[in-house]
Predicted model as a PDB file, atoms N, CA, C, CB and O in Angstrom, pLDDT in the B-factor column:
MODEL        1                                                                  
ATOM      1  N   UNK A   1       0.838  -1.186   0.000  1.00 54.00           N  
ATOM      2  CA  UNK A   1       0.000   0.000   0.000  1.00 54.00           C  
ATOM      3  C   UNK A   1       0.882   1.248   0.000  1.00 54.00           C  
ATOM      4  CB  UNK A   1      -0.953  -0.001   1.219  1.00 54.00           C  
ATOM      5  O   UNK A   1       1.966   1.344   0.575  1.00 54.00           O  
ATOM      6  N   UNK A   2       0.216   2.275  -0.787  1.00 78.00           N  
ATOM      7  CA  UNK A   2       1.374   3.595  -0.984  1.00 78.00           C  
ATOM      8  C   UNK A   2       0.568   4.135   0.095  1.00 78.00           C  
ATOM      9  CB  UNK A   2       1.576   4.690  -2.664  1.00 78.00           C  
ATOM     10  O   UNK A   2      -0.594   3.991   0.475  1.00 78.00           O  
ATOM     11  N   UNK A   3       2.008   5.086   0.611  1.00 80.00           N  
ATOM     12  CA  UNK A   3       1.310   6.276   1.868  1.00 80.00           C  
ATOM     13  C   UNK A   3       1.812   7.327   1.934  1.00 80.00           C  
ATOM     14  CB  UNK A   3       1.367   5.990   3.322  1.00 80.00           C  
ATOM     15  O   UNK A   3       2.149   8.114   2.819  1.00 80.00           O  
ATOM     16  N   UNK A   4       1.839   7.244   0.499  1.00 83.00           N  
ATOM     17  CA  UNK A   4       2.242   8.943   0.082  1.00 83.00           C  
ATOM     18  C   UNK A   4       1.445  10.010   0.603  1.00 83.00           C  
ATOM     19  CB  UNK A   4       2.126   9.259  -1.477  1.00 83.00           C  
ATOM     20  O   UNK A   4       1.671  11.092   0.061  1.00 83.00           O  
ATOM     21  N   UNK A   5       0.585  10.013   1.493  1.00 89.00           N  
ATOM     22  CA  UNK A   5      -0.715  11.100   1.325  1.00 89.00           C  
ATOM     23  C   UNK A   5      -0.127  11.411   2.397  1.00 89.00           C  
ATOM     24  CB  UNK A   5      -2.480  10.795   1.257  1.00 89.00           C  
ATOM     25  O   UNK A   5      -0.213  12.572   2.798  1.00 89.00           O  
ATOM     26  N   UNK A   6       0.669  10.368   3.174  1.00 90.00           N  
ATOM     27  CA  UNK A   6       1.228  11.344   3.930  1.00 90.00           C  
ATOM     28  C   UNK A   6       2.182  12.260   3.911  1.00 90.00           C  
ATOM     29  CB  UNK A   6       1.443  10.978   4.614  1.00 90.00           C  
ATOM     30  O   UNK A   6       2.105  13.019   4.877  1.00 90.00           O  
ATOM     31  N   UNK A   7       3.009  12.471   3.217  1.00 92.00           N  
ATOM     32  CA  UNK A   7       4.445  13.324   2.702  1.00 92.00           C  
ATOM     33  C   UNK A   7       3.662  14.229   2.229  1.00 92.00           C  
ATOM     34  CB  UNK A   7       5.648  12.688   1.518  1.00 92.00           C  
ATOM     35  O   UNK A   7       4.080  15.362   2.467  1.00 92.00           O  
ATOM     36  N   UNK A   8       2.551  14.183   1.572  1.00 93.00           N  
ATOM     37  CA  UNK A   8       1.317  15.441   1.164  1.00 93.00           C  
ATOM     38  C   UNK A   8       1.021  16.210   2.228  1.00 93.00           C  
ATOM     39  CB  UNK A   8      -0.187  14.905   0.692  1.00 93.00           C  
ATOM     40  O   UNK A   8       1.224  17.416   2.366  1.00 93.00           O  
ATOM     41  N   UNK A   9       0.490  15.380   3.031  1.00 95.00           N  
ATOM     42  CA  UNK A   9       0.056  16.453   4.413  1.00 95.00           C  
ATOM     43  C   UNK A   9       0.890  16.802   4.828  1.00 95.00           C  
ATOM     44  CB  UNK A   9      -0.619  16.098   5.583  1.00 95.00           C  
ATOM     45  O   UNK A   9       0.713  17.966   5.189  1.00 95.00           O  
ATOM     46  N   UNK A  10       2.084  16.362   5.082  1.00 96.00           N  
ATOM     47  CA  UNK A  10       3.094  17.064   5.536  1.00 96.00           C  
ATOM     48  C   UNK A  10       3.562  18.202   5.114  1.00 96.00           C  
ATOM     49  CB  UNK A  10       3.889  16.475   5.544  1.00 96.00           C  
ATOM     50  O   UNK A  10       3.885  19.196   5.765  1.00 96.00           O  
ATOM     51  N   UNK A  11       3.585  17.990   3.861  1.00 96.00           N  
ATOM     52  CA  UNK A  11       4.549  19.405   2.290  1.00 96.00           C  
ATOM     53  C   UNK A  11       3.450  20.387   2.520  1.00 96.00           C  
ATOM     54  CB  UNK A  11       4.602  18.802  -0.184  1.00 96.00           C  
ATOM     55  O   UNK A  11       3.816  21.562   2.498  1.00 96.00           O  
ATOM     56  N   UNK A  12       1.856  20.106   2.791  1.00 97.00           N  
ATOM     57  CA  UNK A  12       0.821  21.232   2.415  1.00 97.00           C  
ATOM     58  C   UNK A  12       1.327  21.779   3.915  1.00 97.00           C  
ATOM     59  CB  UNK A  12      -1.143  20.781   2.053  1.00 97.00           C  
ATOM     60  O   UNK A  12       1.800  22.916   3.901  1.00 97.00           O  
ATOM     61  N   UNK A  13       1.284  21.171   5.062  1.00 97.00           N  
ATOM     62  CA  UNK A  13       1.427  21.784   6.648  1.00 97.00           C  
ATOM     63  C   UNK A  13       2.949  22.855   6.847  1.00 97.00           C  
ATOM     64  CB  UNK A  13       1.603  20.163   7.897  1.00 97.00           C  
ATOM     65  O   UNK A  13       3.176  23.859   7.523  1.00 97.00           O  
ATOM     66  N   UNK A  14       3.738  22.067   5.921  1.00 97.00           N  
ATOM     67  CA  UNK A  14       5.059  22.753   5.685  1.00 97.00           C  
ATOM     68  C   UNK A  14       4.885  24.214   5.031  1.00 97.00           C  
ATOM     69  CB  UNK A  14       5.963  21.825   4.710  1.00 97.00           C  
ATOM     70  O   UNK A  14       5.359  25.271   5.447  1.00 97.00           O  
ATOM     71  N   UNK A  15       3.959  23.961   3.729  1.00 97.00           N  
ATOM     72  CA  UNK A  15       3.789  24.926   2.963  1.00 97.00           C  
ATOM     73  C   UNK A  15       3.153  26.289   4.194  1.00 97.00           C  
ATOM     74  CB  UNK A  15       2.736  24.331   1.640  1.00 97.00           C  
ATOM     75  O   UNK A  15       3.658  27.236   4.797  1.00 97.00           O  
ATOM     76  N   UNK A  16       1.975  25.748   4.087  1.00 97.00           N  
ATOM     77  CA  UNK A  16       1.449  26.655   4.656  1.00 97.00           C  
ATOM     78  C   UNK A  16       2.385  27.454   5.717  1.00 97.00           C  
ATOM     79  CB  UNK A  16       0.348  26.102   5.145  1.00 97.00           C  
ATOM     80  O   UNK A  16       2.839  28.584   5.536  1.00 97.00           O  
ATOM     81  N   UNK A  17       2.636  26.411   7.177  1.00 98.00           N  
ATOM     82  CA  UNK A  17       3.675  27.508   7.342  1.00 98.00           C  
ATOM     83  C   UNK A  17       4.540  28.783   7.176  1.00 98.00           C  
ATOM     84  CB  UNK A  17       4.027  27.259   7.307  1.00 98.00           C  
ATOM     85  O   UNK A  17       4.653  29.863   7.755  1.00 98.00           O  
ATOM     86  N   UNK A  18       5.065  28.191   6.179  1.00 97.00           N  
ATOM     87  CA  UNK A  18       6.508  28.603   5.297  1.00 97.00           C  
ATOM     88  C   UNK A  18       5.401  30.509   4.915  1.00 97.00           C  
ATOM     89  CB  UNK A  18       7.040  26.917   3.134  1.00 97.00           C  
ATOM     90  O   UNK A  18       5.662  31.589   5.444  1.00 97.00           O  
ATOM     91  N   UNK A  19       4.424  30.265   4.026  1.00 98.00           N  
ATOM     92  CA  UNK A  19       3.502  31.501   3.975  1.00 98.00           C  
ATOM     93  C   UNK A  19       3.379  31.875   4.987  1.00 98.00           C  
ATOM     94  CB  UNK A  19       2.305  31.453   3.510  1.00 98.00           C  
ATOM     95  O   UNK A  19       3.996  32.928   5.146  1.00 98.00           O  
ATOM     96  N   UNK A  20       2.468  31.290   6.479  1.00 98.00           N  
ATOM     97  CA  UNK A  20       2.614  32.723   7.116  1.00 98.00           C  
ATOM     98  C   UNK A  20       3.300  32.717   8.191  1.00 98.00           C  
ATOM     99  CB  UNK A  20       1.426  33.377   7.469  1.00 98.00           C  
ATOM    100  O   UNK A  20       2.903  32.629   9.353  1.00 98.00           O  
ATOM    101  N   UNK A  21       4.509  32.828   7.723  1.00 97.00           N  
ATOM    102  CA  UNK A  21       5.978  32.746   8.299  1.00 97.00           C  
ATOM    103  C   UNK A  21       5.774  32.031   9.799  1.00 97.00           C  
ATOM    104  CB  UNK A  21       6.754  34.439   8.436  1.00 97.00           C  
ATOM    105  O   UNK A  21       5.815  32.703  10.830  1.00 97.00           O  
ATOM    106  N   UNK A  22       5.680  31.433   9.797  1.00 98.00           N  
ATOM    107  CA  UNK A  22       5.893  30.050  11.431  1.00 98.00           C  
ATOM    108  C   UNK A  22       6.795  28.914  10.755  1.00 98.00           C  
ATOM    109  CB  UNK A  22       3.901  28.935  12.137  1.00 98.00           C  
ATOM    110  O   UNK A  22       6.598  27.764  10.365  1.00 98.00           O  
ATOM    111  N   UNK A  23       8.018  29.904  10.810  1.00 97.00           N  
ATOM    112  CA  UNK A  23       9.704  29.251  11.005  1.00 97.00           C  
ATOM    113  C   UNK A  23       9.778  28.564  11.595  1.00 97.00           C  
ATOM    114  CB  UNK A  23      10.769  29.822  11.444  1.00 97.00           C  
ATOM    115  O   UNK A  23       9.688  27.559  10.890  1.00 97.00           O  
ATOM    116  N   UNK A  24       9.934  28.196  12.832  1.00 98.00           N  
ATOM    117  CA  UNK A  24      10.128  26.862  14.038  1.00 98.00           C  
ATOM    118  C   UNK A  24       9.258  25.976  13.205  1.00 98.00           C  
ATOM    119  CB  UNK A  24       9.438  27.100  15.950  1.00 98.00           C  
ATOM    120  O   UNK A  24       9.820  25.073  12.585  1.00 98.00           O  
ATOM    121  N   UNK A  25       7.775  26.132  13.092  1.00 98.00           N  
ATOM    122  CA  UNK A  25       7.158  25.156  12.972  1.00 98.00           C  
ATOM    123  C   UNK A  25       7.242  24.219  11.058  1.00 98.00           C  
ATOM    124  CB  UNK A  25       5.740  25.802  13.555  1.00 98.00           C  
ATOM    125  O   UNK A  25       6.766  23.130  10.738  1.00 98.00           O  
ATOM    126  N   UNK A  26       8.077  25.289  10.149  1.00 97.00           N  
ATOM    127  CA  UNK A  26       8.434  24.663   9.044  1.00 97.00           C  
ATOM    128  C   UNK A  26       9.703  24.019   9.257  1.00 97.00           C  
ATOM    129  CB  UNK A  26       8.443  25.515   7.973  1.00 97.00           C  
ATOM    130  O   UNK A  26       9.840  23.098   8.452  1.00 97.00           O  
ATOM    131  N   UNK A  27      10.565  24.136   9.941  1.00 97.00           N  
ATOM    132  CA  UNK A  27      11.580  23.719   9.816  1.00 97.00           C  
ATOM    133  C   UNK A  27      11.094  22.138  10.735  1.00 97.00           C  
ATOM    134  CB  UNK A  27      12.757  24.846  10.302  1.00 97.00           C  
ATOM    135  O   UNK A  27      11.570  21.030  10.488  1.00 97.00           O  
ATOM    136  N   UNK A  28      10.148  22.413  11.699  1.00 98.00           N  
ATOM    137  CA  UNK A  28      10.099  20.793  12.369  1.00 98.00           C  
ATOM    138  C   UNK A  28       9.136  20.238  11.691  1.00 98.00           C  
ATOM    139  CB  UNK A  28       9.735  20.568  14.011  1.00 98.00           C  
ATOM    140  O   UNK A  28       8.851  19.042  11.754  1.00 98.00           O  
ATOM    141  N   UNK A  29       8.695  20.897  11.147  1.00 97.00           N  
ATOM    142  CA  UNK A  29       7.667  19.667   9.807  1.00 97.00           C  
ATOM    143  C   UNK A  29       8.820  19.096   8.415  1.00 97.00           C  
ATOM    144  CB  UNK A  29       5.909  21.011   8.631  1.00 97.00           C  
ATOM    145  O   UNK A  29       8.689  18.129   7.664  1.00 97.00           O  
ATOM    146  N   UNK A  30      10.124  20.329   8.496  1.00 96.00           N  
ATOM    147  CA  UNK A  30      11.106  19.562   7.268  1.00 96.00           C  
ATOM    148  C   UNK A  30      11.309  18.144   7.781  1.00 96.00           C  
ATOM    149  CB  UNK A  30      12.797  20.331   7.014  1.00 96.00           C  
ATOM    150  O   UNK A  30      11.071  17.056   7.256  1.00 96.00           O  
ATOM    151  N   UNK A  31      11.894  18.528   9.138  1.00 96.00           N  
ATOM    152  CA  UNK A  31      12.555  17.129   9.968  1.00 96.00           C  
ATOM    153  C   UNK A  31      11.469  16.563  10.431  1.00 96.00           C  
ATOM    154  CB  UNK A  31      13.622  17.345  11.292  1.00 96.00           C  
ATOM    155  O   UNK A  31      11.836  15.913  11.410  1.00 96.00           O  
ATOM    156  N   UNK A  32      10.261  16.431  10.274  1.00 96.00           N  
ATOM    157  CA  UNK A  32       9.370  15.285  10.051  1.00 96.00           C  
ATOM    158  C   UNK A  32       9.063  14.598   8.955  1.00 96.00           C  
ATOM    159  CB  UNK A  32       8.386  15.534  10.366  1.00 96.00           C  
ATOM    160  O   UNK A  32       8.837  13.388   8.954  1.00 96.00           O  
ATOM    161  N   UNK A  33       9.031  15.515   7.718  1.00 94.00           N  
ATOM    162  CA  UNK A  33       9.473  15.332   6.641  1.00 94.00           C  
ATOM    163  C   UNK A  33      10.363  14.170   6.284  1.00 94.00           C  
ATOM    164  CB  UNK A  33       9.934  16.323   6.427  1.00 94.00           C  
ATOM    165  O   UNK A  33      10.009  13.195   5.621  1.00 94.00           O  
ATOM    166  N   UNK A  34      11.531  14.377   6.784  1.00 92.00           N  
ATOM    167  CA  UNK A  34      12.599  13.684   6.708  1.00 92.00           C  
ATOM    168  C   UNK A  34      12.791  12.055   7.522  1.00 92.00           C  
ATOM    169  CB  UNK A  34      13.502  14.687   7.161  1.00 92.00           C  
ATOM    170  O   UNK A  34      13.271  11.014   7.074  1.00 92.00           O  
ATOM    171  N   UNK A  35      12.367  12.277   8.487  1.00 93.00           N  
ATOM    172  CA  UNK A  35      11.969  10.892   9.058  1.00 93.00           C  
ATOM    173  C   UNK A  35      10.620  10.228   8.865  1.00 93.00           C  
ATOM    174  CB  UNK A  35      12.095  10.958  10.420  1.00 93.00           C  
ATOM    175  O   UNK A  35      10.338   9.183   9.451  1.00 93.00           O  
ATOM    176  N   UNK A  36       9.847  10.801   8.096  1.00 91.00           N  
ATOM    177  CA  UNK A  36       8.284  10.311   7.289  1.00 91.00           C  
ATOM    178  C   UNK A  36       9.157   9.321   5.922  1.00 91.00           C  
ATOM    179  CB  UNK A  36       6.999  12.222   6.418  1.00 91.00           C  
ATOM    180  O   UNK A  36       8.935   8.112   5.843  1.00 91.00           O  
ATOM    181  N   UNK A  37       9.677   9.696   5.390  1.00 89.00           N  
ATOM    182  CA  UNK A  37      10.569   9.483   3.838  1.00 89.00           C  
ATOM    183  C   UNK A  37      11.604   8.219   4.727  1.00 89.00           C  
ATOM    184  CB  UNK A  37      11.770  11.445   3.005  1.00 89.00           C  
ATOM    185  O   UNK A  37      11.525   7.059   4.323  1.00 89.00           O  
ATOM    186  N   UNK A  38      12.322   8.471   5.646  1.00 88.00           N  
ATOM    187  CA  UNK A  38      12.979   7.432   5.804  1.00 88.00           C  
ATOM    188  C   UNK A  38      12.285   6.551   5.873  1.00 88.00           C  
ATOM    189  CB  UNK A  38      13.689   7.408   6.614  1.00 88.00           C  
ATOM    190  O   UNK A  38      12.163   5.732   4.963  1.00 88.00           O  
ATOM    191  N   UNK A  39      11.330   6.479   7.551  1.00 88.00           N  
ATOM    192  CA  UNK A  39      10.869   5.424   7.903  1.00 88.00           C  
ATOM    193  C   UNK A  39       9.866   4.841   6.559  1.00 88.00           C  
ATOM    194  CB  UNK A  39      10.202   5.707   9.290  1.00 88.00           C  
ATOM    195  O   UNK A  39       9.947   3.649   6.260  1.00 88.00           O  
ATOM    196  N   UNK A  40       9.298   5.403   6.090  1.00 86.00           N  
ATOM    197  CA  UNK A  40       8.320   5.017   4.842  1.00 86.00           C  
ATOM    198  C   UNK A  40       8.826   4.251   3.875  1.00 86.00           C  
ATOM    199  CB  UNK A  40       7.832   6.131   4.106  1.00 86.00           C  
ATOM    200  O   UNK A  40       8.244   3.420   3.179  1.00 86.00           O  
ATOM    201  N   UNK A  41      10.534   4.750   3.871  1.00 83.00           N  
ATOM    202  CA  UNK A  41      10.880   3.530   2.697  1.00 83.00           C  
ATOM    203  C   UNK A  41      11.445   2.296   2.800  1.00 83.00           C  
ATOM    204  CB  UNK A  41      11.689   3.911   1.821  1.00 83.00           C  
ATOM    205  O   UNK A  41      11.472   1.356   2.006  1.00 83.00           O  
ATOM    206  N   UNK A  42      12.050   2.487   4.281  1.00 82.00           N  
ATOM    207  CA  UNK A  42      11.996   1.274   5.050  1.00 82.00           C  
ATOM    208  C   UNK A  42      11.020   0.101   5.045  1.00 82.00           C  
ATOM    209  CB  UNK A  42      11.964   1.657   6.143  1.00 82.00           C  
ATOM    210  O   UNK A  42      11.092  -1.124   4.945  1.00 82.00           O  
ATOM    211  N   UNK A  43       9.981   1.120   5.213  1.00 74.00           N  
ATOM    212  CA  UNK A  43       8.896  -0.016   4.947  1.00 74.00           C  
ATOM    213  C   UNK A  43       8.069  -0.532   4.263  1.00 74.00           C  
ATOM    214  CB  UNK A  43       8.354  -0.078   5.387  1.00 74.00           C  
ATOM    215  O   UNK A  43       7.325  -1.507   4.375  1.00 74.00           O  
ATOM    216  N   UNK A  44       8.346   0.550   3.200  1.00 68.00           N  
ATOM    217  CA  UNK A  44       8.462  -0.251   1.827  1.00 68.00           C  
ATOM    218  C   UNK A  44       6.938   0.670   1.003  1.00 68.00           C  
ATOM    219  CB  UNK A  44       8.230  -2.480   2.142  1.00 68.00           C  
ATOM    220  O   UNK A  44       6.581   0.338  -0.127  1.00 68.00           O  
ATOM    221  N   UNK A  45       6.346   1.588   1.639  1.00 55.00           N  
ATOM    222  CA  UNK A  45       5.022   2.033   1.034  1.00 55.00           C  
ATOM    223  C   UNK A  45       5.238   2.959   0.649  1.00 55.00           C  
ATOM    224  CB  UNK A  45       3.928   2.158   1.669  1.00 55.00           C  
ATOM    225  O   UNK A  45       4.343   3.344  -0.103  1.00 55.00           O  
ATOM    226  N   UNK A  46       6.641   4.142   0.836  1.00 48.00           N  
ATOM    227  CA  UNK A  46       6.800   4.993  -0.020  1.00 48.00           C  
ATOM    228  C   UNK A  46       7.398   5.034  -1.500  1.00 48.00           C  
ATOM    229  CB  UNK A  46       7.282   5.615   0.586  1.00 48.00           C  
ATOM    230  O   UNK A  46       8.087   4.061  -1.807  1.00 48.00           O  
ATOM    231  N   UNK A  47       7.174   6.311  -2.719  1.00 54.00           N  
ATOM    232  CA  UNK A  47       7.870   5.846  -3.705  1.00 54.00           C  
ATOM    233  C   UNK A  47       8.355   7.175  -3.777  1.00 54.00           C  
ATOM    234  CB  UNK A  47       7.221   5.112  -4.897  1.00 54.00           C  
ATOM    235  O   UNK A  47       8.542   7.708  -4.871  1.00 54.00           O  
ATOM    236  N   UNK A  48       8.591   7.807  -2.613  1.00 58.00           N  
ATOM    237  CA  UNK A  48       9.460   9.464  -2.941  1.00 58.00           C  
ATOM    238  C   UNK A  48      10.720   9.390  -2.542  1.00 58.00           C  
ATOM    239  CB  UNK A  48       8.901  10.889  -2.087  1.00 58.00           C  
ATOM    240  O   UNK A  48      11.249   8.723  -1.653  1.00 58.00           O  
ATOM    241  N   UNK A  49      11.209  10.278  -3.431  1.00 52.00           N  
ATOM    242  CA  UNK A  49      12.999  10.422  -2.647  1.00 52.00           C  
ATOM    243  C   UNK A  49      13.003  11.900  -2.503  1.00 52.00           C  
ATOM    244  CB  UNK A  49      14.677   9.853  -3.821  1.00 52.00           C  
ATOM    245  O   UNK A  49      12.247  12.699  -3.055  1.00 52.00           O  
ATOM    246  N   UNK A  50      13.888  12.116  -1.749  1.00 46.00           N  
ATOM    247  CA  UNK A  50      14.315  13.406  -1.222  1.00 46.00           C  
ATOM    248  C   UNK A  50      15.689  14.070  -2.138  1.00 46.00           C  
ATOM    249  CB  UNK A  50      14.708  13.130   0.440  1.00 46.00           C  
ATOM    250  O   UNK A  50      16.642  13.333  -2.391  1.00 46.00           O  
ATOM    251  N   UNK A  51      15.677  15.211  -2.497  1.00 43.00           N  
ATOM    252  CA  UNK A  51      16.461  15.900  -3.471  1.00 43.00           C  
ATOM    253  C   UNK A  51      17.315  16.641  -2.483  1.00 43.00           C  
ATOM    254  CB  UNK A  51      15.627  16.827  -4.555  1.00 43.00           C  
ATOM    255  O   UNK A  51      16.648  17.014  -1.518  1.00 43.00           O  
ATOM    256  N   UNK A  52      18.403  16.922  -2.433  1.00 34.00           N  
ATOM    257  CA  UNK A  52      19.396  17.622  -1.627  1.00 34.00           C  
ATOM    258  C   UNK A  52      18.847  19.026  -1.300  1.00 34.00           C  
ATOM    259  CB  UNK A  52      20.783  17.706  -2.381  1.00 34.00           C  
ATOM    260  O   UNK A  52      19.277  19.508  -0.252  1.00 34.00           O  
ATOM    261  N   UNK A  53      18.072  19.685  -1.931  1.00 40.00           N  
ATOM    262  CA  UNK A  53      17.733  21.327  -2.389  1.00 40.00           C  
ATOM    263  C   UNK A  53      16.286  21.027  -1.675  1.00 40.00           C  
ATOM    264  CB  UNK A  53      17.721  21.895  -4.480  1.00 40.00           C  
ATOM    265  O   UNK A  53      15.441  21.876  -1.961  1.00 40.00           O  
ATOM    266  N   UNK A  54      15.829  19.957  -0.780  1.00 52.00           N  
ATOM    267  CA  UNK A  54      14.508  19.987   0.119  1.00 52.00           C  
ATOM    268  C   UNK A  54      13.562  19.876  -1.008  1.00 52.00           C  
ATOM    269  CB  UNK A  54      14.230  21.427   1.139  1.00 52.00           C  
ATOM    270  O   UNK A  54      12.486  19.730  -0.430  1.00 52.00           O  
ATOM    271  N   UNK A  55      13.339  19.860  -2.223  1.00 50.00           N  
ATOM    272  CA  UNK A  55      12.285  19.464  -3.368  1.00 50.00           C  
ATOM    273  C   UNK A  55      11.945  18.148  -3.565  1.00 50.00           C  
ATOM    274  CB  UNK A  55      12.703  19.846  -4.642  1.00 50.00           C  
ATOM    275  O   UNK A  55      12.999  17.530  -3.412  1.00 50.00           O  
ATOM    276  N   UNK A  56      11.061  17.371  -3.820  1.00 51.00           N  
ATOM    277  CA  UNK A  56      10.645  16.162  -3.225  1.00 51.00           C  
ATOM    278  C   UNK A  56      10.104  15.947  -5.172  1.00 51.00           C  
ATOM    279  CB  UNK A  56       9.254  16.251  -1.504  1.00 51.00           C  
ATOM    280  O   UNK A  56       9.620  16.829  -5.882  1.00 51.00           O  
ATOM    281  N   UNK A  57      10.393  14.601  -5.537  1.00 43.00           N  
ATOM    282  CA  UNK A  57      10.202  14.230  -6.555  1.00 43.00           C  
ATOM    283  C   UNK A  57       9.585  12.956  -6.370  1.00 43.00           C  
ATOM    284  CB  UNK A  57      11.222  14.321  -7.242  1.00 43.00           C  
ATOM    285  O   UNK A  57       9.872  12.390  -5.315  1.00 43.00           O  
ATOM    286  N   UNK A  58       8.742  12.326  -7.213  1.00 43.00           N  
ATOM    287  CA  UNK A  58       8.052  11.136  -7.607  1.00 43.00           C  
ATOM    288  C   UNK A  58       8.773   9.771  -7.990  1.00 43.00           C  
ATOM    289  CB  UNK A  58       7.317  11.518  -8.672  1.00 43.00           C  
ATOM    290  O   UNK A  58       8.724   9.569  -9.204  1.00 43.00           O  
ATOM    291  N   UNK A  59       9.331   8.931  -7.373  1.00 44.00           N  
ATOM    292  CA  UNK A  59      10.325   8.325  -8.241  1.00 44.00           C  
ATOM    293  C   UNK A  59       9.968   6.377  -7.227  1.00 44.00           C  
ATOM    294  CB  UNK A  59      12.425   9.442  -8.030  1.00 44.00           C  
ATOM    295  O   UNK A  59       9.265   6.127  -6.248  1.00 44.00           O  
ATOM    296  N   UNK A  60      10.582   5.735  -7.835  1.00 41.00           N  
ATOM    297  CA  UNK A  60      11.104   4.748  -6.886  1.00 41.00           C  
ATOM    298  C   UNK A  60      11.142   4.230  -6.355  1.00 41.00           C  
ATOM    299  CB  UNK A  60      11.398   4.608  -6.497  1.00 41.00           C  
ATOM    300  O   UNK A  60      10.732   3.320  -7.076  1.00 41.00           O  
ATOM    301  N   UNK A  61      11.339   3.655  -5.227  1.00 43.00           N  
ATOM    302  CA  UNK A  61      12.349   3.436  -3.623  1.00 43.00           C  
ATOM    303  C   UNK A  61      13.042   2.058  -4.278  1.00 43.00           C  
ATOM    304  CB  UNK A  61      11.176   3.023  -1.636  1.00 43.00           C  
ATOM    305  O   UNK A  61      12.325   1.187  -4.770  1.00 43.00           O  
ATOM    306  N   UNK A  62      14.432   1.944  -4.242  1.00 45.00           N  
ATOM    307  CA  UNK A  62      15.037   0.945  -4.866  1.00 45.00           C  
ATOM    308  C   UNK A  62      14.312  -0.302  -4.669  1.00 45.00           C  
ATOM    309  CB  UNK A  62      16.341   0.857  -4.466  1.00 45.00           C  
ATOM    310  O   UNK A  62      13.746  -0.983  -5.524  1.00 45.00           O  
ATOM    311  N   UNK A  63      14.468  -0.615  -2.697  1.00 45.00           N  
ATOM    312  CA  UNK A  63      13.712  -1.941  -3.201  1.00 45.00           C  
ATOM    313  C   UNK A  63      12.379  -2.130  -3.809  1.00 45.00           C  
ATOM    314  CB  UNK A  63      13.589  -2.716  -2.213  1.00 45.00           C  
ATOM    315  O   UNK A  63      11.876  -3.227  -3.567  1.00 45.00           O  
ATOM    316  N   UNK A  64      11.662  -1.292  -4.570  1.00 45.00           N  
ATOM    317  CA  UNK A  64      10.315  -2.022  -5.410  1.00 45.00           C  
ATOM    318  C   UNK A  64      10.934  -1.932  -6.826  1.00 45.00           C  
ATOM    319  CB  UNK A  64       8.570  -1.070  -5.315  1.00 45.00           C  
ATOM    320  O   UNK A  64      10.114  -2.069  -7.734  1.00 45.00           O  
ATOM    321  N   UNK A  65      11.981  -1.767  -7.126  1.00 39.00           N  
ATOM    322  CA  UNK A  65      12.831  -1.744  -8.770  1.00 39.00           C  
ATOM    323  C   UNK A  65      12.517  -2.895  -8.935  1.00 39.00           C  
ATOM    324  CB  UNK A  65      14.589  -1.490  -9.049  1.00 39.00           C  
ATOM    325  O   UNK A  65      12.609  -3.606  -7.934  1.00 39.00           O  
ATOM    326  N   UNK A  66      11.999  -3.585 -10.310  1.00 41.00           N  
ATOM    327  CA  UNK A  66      11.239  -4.646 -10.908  1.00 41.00           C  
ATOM    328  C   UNK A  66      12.894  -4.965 -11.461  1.00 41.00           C  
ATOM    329  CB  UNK A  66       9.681  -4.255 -12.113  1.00 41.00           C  
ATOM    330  O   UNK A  66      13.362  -5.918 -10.837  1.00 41.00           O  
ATOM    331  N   UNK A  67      13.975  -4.312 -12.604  1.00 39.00           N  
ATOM    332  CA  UNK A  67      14.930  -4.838 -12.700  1.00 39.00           C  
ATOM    333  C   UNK A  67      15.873  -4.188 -12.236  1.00 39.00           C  
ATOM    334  CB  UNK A  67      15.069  -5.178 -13.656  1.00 39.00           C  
ATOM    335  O   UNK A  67      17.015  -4.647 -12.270  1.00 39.00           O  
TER     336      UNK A  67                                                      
ENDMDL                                                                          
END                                                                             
């Protein structure tokens, strides 16, 4: 099962933030962010990777690579 919807709620809670400027609280939704994406691909239901520049792309997670 994908559970991407969650990295969604997260990016929209981030977003929003980020607009009306509640700094502390974007930066601890990045680093939830960030441990949402780990643990998620660990376990195998995410298919996002994380881009160095904090931009989040559609891709993957090695282990579901067919070859």
């Amino acid at each position: 099962m994908n559970h991407d919807w969650m990295l969604d709620v997260l990016e929209d809670l981030k977003s929003f933030a980020n607009t009306h400027e509640l700094e502390r609280l974007a930066e601890h939704l990045d680093s939830t962010l960030n441990v949402a994406e780990s643990d998620l691909a660990t376990f195998g239901g995410a298919t996002r990777v994380q881009k160095r520049n904090g931009s989040r792309l559609v891709g993957v997670h090695p282990s579901r690579r067919t070859c």
